[in-house]
C-alpha positions in Angstrom: 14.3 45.9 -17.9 16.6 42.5 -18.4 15.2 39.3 -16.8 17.1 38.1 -13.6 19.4 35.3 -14.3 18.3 32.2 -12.2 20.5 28.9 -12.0 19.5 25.5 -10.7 22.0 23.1 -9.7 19.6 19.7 -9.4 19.1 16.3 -10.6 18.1 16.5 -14.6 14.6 16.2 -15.5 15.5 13.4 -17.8 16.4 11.1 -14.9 13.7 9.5 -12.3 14.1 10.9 -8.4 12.8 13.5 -6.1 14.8 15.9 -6.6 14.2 16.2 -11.0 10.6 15.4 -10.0 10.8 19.1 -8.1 12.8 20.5 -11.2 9.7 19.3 -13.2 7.4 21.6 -12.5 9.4 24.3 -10.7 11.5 25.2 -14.0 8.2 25.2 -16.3 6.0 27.3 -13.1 8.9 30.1 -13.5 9.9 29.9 -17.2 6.0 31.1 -17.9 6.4 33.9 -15.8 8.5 35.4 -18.8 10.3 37.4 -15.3 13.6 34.9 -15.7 16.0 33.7 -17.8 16.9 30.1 -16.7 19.7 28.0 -16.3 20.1 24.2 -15.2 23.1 22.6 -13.8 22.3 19.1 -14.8 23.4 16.6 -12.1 24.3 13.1 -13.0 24.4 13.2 -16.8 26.2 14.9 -19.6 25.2 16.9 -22.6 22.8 15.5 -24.8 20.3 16.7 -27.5 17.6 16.2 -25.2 18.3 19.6 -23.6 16.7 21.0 -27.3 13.3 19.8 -25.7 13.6 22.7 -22.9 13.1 26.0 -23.3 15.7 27.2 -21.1 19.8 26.2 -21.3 20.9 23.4 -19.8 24.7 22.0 -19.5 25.3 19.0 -18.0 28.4 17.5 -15.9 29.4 14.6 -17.0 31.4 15.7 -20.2 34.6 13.8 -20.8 37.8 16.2 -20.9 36.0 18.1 -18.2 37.3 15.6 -15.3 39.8 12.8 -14.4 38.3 10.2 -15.8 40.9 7.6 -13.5 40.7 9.0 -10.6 36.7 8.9 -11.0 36.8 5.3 -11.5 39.2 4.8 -7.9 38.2 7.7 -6.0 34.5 7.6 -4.7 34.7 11.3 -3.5 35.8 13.1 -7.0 33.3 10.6 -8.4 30.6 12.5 -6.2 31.8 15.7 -6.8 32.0 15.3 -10.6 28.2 13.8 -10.8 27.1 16.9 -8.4 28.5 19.4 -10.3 31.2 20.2 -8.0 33.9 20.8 -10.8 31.3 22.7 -13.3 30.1 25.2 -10.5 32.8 28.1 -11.0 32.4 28.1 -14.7 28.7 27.6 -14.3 28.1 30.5 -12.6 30.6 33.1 -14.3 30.3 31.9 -17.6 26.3 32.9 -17.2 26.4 35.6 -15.3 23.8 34.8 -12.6 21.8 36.7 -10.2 20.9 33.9 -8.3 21.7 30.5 -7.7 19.3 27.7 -5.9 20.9 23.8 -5.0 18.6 21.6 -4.3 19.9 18.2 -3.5 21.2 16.0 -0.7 23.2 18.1 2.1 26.2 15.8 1.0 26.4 16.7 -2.7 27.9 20.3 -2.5 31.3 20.3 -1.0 32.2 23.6 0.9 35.5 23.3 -0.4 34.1 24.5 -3.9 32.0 26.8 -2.7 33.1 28.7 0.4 36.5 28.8 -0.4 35.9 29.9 -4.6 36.6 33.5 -5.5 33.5 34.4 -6.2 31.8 32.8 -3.2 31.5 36.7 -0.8 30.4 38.4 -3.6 27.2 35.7 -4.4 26.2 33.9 -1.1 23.6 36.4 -0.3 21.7 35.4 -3.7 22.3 31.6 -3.0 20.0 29.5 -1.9 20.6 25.9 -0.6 17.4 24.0 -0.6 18.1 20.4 0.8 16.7 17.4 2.9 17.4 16.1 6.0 16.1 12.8 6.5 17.7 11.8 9.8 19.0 13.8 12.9 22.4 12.4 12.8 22.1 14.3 9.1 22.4 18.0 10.6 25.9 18.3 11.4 26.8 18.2 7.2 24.3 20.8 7.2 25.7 23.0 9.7 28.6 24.2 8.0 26.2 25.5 5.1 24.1 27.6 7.8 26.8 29.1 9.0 28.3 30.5 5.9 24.9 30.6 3.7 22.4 33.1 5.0 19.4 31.3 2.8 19.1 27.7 4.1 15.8 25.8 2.9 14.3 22.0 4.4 12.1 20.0 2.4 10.6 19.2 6.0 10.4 20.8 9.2 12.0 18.4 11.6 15.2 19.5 10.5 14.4 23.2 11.4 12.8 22.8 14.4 15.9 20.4 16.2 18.4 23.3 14.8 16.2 25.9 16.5 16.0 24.3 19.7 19.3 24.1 19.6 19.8 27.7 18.8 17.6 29.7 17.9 19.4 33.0 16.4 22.3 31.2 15.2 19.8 29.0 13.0 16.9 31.7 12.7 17.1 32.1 9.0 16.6 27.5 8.2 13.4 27.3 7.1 11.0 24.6 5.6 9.8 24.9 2.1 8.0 21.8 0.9 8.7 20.1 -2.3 6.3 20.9 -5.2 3.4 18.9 -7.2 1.8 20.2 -10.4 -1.9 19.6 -9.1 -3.1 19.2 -12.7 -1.4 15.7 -12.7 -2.8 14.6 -9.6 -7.4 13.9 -9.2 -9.5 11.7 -7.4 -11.6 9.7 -9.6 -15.1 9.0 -9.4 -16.8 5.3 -7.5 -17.7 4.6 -11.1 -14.3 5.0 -12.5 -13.2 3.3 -9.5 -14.9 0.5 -10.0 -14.3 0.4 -14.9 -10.8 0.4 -13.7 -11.1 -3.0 -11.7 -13.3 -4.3 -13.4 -10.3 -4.0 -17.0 -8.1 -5.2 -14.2 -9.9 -8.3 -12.8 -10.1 -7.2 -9.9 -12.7 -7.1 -7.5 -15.1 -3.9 -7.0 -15.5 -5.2 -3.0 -11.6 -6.0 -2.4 -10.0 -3.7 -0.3 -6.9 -2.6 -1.6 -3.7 -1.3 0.3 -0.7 0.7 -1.8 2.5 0.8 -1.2 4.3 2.9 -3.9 8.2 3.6 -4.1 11.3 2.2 -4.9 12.2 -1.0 -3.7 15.5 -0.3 -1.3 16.5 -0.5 1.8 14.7 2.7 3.4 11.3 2.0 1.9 10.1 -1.0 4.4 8.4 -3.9 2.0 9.1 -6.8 4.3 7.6 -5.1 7.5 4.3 -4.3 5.1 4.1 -8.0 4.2 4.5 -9.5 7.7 2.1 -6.9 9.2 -0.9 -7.9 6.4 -0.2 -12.3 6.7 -1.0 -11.1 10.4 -4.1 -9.0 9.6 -5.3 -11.3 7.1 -4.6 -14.7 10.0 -6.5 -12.5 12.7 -9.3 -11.2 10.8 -9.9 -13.5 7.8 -13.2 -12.3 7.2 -12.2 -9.2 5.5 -11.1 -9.3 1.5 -8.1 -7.1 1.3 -5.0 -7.2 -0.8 -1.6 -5.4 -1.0 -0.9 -3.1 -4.0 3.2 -2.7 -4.8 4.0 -0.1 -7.3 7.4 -0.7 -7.2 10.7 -2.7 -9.5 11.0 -6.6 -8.8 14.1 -6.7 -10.3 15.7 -3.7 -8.6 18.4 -4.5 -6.4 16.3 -4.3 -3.0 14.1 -6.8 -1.2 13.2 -9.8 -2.9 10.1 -9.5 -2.8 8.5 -12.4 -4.0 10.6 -15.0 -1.4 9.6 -12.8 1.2 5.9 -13.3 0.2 6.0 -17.0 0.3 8.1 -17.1 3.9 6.5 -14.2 5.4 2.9 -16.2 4.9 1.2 -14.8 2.1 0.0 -16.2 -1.3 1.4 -15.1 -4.5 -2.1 -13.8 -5.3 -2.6 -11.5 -1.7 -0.2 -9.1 -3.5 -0.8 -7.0 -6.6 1.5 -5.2 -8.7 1.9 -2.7 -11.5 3.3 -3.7 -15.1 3.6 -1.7 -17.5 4.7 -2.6 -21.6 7.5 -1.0 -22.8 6.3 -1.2 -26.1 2.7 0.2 -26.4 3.2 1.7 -22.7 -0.4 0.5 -21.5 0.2 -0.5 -17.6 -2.3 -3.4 -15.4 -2.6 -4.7 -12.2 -2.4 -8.3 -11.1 -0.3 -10.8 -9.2 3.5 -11.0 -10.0 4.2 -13.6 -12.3 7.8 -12.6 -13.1 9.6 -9.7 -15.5 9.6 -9.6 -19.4 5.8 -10.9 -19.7 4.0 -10.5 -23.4 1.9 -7.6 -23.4 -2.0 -8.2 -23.5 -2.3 -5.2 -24.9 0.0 -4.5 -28.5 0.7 -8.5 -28.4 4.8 -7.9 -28.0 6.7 -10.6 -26.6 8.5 -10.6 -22.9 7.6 -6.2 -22.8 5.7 -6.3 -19.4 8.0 -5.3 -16.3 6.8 -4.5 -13.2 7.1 -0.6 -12.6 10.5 1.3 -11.2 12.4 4.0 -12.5 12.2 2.8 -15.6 8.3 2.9 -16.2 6.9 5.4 -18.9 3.1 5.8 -16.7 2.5 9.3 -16.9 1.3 11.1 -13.0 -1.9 11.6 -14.7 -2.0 8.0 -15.3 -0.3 7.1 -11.9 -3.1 9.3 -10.2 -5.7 6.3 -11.4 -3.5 3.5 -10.5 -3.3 4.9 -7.1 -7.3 5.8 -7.4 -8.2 2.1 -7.4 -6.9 1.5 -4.1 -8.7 2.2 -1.0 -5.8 3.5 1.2 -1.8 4.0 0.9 1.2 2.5 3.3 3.7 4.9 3.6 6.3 3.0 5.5 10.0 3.9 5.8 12.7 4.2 8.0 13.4 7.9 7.1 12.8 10.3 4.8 13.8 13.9 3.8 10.4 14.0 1.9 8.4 10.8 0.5 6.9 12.6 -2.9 4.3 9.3 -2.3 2.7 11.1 0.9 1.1 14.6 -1.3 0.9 12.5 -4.0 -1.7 9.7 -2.1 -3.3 12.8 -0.2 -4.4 14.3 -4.1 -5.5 11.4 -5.1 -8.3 10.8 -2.2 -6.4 8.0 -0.2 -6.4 7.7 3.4 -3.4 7.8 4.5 -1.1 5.6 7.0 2.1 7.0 7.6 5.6 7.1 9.6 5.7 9.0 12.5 9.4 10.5 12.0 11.6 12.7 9.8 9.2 14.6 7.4 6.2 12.1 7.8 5.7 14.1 11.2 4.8 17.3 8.9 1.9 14.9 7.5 1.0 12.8 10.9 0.2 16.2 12.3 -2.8 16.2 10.7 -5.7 14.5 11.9 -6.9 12.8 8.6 -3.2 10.9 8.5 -3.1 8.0 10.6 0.0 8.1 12.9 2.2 5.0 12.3 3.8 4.9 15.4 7.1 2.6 16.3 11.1 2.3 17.8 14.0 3.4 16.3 17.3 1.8 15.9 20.6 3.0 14.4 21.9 2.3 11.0 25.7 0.6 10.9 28.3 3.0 9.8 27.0 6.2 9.4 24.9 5.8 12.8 21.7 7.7 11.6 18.6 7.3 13.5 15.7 4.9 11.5 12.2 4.1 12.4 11.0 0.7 13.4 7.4 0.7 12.8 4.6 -0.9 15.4 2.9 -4.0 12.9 0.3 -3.5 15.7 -0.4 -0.1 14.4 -0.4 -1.4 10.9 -2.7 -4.0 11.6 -5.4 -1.8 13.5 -5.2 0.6 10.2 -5.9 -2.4 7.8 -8.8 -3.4 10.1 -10.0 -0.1 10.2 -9.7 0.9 6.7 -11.3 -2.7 5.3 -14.6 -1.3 8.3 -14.9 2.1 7.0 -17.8 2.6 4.4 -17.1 4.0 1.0 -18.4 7.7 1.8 -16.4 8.0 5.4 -13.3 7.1 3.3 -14.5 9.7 0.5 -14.5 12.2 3.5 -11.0 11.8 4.6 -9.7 11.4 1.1 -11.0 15.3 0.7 -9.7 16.5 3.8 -6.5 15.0 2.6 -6.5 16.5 -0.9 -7.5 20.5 0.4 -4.6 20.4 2.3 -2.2 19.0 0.1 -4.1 21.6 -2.2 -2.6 24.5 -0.1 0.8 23.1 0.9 2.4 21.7 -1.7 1.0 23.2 -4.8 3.4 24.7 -7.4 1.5 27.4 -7.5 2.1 27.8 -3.6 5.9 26.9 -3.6 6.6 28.5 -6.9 5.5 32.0 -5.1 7.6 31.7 -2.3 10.5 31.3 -4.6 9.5 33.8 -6.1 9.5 35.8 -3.3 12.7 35.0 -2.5 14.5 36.1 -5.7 12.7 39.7 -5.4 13.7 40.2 -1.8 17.4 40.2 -2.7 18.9 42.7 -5.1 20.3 40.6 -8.4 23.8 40.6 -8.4 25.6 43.2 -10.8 29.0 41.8 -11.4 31.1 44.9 -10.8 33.8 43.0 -9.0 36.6 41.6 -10.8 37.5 38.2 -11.2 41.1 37.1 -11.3 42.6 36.6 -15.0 43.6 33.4 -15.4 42.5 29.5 -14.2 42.6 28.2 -11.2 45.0 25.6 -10.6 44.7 22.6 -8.6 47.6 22.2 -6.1 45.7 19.2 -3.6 45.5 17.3 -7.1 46.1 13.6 -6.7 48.9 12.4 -8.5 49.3 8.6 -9.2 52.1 6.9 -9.9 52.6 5.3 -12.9 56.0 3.6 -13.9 56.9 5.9 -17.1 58.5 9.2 -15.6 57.2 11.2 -19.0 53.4 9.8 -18.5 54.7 11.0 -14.9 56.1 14.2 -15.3 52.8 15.2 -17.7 50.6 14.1 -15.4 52.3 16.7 -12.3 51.6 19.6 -15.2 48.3 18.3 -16.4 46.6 17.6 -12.9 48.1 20.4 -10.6 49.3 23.4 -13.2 45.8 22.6 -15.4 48.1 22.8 -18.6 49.9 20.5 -21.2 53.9 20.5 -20.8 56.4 22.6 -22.8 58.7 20.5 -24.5 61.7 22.4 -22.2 59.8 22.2 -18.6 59.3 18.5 -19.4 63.1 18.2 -20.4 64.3 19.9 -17.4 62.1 17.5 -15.0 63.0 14.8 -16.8 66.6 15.5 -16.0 66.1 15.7 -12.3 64.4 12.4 -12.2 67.2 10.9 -14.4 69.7 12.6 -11.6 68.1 10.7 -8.5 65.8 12.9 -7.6 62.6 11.4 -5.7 59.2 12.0 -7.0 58.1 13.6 -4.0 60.2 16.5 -4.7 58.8 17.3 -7.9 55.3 16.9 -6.7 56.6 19.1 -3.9 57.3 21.7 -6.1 54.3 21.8 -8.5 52.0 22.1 -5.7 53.7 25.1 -4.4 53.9 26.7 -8.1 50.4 26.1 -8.1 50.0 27.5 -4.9 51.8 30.7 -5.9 50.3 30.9 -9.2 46.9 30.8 -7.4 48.1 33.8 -4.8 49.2 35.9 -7.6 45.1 35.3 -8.9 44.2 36.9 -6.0 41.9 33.6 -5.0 42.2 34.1 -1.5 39.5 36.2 0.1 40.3 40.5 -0.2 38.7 40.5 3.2 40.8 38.3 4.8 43.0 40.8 6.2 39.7 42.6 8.3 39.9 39.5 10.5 42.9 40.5 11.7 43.6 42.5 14.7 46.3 45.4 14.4 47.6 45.3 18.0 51.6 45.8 17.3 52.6 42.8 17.9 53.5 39.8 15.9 51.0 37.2 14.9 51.4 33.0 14.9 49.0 31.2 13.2 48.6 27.4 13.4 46.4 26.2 11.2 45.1 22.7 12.7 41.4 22.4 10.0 40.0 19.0 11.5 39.2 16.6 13.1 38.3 16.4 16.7 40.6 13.9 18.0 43.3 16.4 16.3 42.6 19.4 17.8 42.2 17.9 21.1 45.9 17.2 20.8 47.1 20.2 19.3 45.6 21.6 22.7 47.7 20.2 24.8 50.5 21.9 23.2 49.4 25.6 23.6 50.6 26.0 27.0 54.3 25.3 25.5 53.4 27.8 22.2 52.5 30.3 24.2 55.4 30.1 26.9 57.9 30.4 23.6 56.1 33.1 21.9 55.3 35.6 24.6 54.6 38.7 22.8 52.9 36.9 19.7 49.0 36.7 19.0 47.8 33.4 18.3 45.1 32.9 15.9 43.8 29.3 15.3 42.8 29.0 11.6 40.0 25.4 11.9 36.8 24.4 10.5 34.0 26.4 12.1 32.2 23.8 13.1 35.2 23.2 15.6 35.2 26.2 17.0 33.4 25.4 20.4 36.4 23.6 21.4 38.4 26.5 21.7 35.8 28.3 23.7 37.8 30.2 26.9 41.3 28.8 26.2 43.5 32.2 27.4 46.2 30.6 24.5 44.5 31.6 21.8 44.6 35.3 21.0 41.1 34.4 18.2 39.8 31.8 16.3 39.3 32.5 12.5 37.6 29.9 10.0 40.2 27.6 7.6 40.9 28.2 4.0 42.4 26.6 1.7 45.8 29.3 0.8 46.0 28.3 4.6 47.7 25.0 3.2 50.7 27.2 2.3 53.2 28.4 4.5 54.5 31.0 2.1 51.1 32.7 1.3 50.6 32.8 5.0 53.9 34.3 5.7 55.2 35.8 2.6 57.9 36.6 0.4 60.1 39.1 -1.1 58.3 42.5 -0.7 55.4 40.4 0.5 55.4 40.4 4.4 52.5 38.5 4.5 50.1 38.7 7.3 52.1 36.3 10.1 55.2 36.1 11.4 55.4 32.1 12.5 53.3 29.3 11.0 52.5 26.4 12.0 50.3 23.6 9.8 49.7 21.2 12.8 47.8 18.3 11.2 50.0 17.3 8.4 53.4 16.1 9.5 54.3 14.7 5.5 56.6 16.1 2.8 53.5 17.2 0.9 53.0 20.5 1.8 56.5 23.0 3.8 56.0 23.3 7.0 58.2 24.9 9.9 60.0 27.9 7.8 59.3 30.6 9.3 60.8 29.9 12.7 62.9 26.9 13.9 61.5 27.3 17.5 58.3 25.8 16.5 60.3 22.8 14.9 61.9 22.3 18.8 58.1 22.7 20.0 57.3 19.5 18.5 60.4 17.5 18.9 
């Protein structure tokens, strides 16, 4: 029986966040299965010869040739879709012929456009999986879209779920949370005498109580509200011995850390951080006392940095530097998962942490002290962020710096069983395995259209040489390098006075038609219409808001000049509740992207496409043709 083809599209394991962190262990946990053959999207690098050191195949993204490398350096959104793997999906998935497909990453990184608009999208979304984070409320509406077309919708927290569910329940009845993973082998508690050998190599002292806060040093992860809440501890109750514990980059760009120490009242020496050689790779603890420090260790000059994404300490190693402390800070404004919380709760530590996003699947239970707070509301993008209550902070350092060793043993256990049960490869790698055997693998016995795809929404800069120009229209939109007699023939027309808009014009419409003829709009598309024997309008009007507020106000006149036509309304379904009871509108039906042309819509020559009128409401430019099909709508708008 042939192994089902599985493919990942996910941060590489050779890079440093959550996200690879998951690929880690998930990839390994079901390549010794020997049930899969396994394939990994790689996002955010290119190919390199460190893919040999996998068993399975990996490709990566970022190959040049493979995208516009100028308009990744101008245009921020290509740039995100090129690192995502946006542009590599397609081939991706056809070229390896798989069964399945899981995306784990940020709910921003895979655009619908490449997905639910591809021509191979109907025939593969029931054996996709999207398995993202929300860390914010104000996250869920990019989400939305995916739940409505995707029927296998994964949270690496709860939250997320349960607002979508009380918001509606059967439309978002198949979202559900499955945790990220931890290989527990990487993860102990160590013993009071270990303990107290590892302080003792780090001069520090066996009675100090010791506070971590571990992640990276940005914006999100709280430092400066840490600091401010301890001077205050340490001014009110100066009789305990306690010190902060950063495991984190100095030199990343994110708080400065050691200015803050000095003006939010603390000593150089109250705070302890993590170095590590990049020579020998041995790591210590002790105050900060700058980057590129010899090593005490192999004796190499200016090795020592403090340690961020770049440090070489192995989990099993991390699990001691974390073992030394005596409890762990997990303070943040949000989170979509915090791979710090399981990892503290394996290790033994009491834990204090933030009582929003996914730290309220962890403040649930009763050995995780509840860091409660206010929230306020982030510039720009509005999302929701915790303020946390120093109050609270300063009660748990107190408490923590009163509890005796064994009472703190206790909590650290209860801490570790659970994490035991919940985020356990062994646990998570089952229910993806569970997944993949309740769906059929997909058998590829529909046929793709012959041909590429090209790119008719291409942009097209313009550069003063009308050759570099003319190239560019066949190399961006038609996907192919000019014949010497198409370039000739362009090159005449421009000579002639004719304005580059026309030709741009004209290759986008090639495109489009060249795409038509590929048969890349959906074969279904047609069982959305209703046969009722009268003639059909469709106005396509895809976003935004404000817009289709206005292009309301104008049904009463459409429908007063076409009497005895159905309307359909082709928009983003996310829109659709704005449409709800107008008598205008004969049905809404989702927006794709042949809706752009007039011509598909409509047809031509023995085509008799599937409307009568068109109308593309939102873009009044010379870009796309617009108003063909029937002058009347041309006096509509006038």
């Amino acid at each position: 029986m042939p192994k089902k083809r599985i493919g990942f599209v996910t941060s590489s394991i050779l890079l440093k966040t959550g996200f690879s962190h998951h690929a880690k262990v998930l990839l390994p946990y079901l390549w010794r299965t020997n049930n899969y053959e396994l394939f990994h999207l790689n996002q955010g690098i290119g190919q390199t010869p460190d893919f040999n050191r996998f068993p399975w195949k990996n490709e990566g993204v970022m190959i040049p040739g493979m995208f516009d490398q100028n308009r990744f350096n101008s245009d921020p959104g290509y740039q995100r879709d090129v690192s995502y793997g946006n542009l590599a999906i397609e081939k991706f998935i056809i070229n390896n012929k798989l069964d399945y497909l899981i995306l784990a990453e940020d709910p921003w990184a895979y655009s619908p456009d490449y997905y639910f608009k591809s021509r191979w999208w109907n025939s593969m979304k029931n054996n996709t999986l999207l398995w993202t984070t929300v860390d914010s409320l104000p996250v869920l509406p990019l989400v939305k879209e995916w739940t409505q077309n995707c029927p296998n919708i994964w949270f690496w927290a709860s939250f997320g779920v349960k607002a979508l569910q009380q918001e509606d329940i059967e439309k978002y009845k198949h979202v559900k949370c499955v945790h990220g993973s931890l290989d527990i082998r990487e993860w102990n508690l160590i013993s009071l005498k270990e303990k107290n050998e590892l302080r003792q190599k780090n001069n520090i002292d066996p009675n100090l109580t010791v506070f971590l806060q571990l992640g990276r040093n940005q914006l999100r992860k709280l430092y400066p509200v840490t600091i401010e809440a301890f001077a205050k501890f340490k001014k009110q109750y100066p009789e305990h011995k306690a010190k902060l514990h950063f495991h984190c980059s100095y030199s990343d760009q994110g708080f400065p850390l050691e200015r803050l120490t000095t003006e939010l009242g603390l000593k150089r020496e109250d705070i302890l951080v993590t170095y590590f050689c990049r020579g020998c790779a041995e790591w210590e603890i002790k105050p900060f006392v700058g980057e590129d420090q010899d090593c005490r260790f192999c004796g190499s000059q200016k090795s020592q940095i403090t340690a961020g994404v770049l440090s070489t300490i192995s989990n099993k190693e991390l699990s001691k530097v974390m073992g030394m402390s005596d409890a762990c800070i997990s303070c943040y404004t949000s989170g979509g998962f915090e791979y710090v919380n399981p990892q503290a709760l394996l290790c033994g530590l009491p834990l204090l942490c933030t009582e929003y996003s996914s730290g309220e699947d962890f403040v649930s239970q009763d050995f995780v002290s509840r860091l409660d707070g206010n929230y306020t509301f982030e510039m720009g993008t509005g999302f929701k962020k915790h303020v946390p209550n120093q109050n609270t902070m300063i009660k748990f350092f107190k408490k923590i710096c009163e509890m005796p060793e064994d009472k703190k043993r206790e909590i650290g256990q209860a801490g570790r069983n659970w994490a035991l049960k919940t985020f356990d490869i062994n646990v998570i790698g089952k229910k993806v395995e569970e997944w993949i055997d309740s769906i059929p693998a997909h058998n590829w016995d529909f046929e793709l259209p012959k041909g590429q795809l090209k790119n008719p929404t291409a942009q097209i800069d313009n550069v003063p040489d009308n050759g570099e120009f003319v190239k560019s229209l066949y190399n961006k939109i038609l996907l192919v390098e000019p014949d010497p007699q198409g370039k000739s023939y362009w090159m005449n027309l421009l000579a002639q006075g004719a304005p580059r808009e026309q030709l741009i014009n004209q290759f986008r419409n090639i495109a489009q038609n060249d795409n038509q003829k590929l048969g890349t709009t959906n074969k279904k598309f047609e069982d959305q219409l209703d046969n009722t024997g009268r003639k059909r309008l469709l106005i396509v009007a895809k976003e935004s808001c404000g817009d289709l507020l206005y292009v309301s106000a104008l049904l009463d006149s459409f429908k007063e000049s076409y009497p005895n036509y159905d309307i359909y309304l082709a928009c983003d379904p996310m829109y659709n509740e704005i449409w709800d009871g107008n008598k205008n509108i004969y049905k809404v039906i989702p927006y794709e992207g042949f809706m752009e042309s007039e011509i598909v819509c409509t047809g031509q020559g023995d085509n008799l496409g599937w409307f009568s009128a068109y109308c593309h409401l939102t873009i009044m430019s010379q870009r796309i043709l617009n108003y063909l099909s029937n002058s009347n709508i041309a006096l509509q708008l006038s």
